[in-house]
N, C-alpha and C positions, 0 to 999 in steps of 0.2 A: 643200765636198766632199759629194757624196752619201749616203744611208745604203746605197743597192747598192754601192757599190764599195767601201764598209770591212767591211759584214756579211756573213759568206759565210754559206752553206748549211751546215750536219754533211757531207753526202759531199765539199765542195771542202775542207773543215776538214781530212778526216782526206785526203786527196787530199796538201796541204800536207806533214801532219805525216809520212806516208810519205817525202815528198820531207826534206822537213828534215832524216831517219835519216842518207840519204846523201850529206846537202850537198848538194843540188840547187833547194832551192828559193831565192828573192831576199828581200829584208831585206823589201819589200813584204810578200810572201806569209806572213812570217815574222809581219813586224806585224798582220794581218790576223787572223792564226790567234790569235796572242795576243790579238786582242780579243774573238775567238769564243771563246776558253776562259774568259775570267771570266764569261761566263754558261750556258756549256752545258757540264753535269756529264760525262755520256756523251761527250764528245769530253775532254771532263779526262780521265776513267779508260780513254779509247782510247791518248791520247799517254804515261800513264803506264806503263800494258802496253806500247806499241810500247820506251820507252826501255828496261823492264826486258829486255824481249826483243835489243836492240840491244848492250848492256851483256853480258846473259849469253853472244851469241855471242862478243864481243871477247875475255872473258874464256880461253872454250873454249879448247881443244887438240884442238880436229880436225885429223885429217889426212889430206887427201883422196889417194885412191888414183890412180897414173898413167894416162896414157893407153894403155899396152900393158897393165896389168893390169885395166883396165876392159872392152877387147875382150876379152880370153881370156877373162873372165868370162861376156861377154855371150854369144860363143862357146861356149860350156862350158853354159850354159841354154839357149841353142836348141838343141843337139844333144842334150840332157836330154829338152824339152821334146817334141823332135819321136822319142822314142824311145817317148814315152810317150802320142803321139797316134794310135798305131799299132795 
């Protein structure tokens, strides 16, 4: 096996590690990334931010607002907006 096809770059690492978040990337890409992190620090503390980041939304209790209350709103600011561009 080659050393291009097991060493990725930093942008395809963190490329991966996004994909990884949402289960999308393959055991491949998986393996790959893990070998790029035992040597490269900055993609270690990219993938540790990305999981804290991942972690604290699951945790949340957002609650996103519906879709008639999102137009009224939007409605509600362009007719703000356009009172006040007058």
């Amino acid at each position: 096996m080659s050393k291009s096809k097991i060493f990725i770059p930093c942008d395809d690492a963190n490329h991966v590690c996004d994909k990884t978040q949402y289960k999308e990337a393959s055991l491949w890409e998986m393996i790959k990334l893990n070998i790029h992190l035992i040597y490269c620090r900055a993609c270690r503390k990219y993938t540790k931010n990305n999981t804290k980041l991942t972690k604290a939304i699951k945790k949340s209790d957002v609650e996103c607002l519906d879709k008639k209350s999102k137009l009224s709103m939007k409605l509600d600011f362009e007719k703000v907006l356009k009172e006040h561009s007058n």
